[in-house]
C-alpha positions in Angstrom: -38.9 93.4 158.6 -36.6 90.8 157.4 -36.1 87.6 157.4 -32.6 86.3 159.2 -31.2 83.0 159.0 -28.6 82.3 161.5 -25.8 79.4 159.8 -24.7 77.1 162.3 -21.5 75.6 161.0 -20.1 72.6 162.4 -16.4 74.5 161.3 -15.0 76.9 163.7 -12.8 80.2 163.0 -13.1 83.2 160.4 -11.9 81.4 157.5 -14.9 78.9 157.7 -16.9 81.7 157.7 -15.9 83.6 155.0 -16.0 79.8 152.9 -19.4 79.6 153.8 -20.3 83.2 153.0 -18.9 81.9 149.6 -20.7 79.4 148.9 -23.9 81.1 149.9 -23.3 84.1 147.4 -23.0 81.5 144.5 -26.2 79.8 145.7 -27.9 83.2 145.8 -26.4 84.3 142.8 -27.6 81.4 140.7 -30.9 82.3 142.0 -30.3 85.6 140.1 -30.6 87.1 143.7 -28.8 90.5 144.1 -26.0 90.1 147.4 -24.3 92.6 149.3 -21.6 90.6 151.9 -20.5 93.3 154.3 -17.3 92.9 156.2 -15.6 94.7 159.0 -12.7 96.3 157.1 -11.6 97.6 154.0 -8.7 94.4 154.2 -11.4 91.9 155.5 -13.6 93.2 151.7 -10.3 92.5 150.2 -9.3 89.4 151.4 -13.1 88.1 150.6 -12.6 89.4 147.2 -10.0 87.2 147.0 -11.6 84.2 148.0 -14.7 84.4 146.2 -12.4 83.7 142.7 -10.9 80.7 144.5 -13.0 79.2 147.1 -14.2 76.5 144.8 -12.8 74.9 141.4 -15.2 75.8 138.6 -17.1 78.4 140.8 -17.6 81.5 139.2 -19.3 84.3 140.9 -19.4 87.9 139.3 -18.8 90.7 142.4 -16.7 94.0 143.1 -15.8 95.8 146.0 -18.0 98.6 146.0 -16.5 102.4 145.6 -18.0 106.0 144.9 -18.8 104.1 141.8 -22.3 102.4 141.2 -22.0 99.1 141.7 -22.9 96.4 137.9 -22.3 93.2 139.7 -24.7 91.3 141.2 -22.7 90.2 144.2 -21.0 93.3 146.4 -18.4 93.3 149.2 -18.0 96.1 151.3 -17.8 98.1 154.8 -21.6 99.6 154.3 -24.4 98.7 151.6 -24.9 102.1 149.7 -21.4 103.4 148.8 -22.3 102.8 145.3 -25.3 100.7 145.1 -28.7 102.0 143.6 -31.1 99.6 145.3 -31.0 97.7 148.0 -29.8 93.9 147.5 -32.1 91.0 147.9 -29.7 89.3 150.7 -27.2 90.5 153.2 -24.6 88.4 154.2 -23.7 90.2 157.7 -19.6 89.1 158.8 -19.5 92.3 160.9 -20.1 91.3 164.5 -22.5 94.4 165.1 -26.9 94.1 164.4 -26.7 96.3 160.5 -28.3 99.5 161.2 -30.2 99.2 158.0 -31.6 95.9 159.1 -35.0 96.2 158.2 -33.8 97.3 154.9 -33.3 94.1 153.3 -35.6 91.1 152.7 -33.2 88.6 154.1 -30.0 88.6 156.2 -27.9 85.6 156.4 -25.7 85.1 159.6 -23.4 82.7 159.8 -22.2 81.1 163.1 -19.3 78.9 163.4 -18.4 76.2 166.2 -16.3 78.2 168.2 -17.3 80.0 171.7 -16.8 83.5 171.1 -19.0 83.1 167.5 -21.3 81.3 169.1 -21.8 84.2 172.2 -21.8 86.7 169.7 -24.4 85.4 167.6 -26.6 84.5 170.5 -26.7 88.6 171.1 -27.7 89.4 167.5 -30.2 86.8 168.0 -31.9 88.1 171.0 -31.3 91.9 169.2 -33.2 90.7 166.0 -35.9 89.3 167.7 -36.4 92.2 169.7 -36.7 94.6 166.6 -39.5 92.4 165.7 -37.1 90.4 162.6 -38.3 86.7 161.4 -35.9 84.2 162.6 -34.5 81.5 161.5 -32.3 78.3 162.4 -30.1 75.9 160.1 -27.4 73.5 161.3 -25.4 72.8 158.6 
């Protein structure tokens, strides 16, 4: 099973998240930790890809989007895990709103949970779902 950590930022709205998810790729990353961040939509992947080159001065923080095409960087965005990827990374940033499938798959799963009501309801849900499938849980206010 893995290990989940749920994010509780004091920032509300899906651009705080996706910061966060940022900044929690380039710690991982550093780590020499493999990341897979998986998003909702092919323009949600995009839009990440974007930020993770900006998100901070001075940050740099080698990823692709994955395709058909295995994935060489250590930090992956993308719709599922495997379209591309040999092995299964070491973290999974979840920004979908759905409990991954493939949960027990990974060795840690990072959500992150923002000030706002409808993030916060949400995340309460995966909490309860996570437990129930028997997943280590986690809590960080940030």
């Amino acid at each position: 099973m893995a290990r989940v950590d749920f994010y509780v930022i004091a920032a509300a709205g899906e651009a705080s998240r996706q910061q966060f998810a940022c900044k929690l790729a380039e710690k991982a990353y550093r780590l020499e930790h493999t990341v897979h961040i998986r998003v909702a939509s092919r323009a949600q992947a995009e839009q990440l890809d974007d930020l993770l080159w900006t998100f901070r001065d001075g940050s740099f923080v080698p990823h692709e989007l994955l395709t058909n095409l295995p994935a060489e960087a250590p930090v992956t965005i993308g719709v599922e895990t495997g379209d591309g990827r040999c092995a299964t990374p070491e973290l999974l940033i979840n920004l979908t709103d759905q409990l991954p499938q493939d949960a027990a798959a990974f060795p840690r799963i990072a959500e992150i949970v923002t000030s706002d009501d409808e993030c916060r309801r949400r995340s309460r849900k995966l909490y309860a779902d996570y437990r129930a499938q028997g997943h280590s849980l986690e809590s960080h206010e940030i």
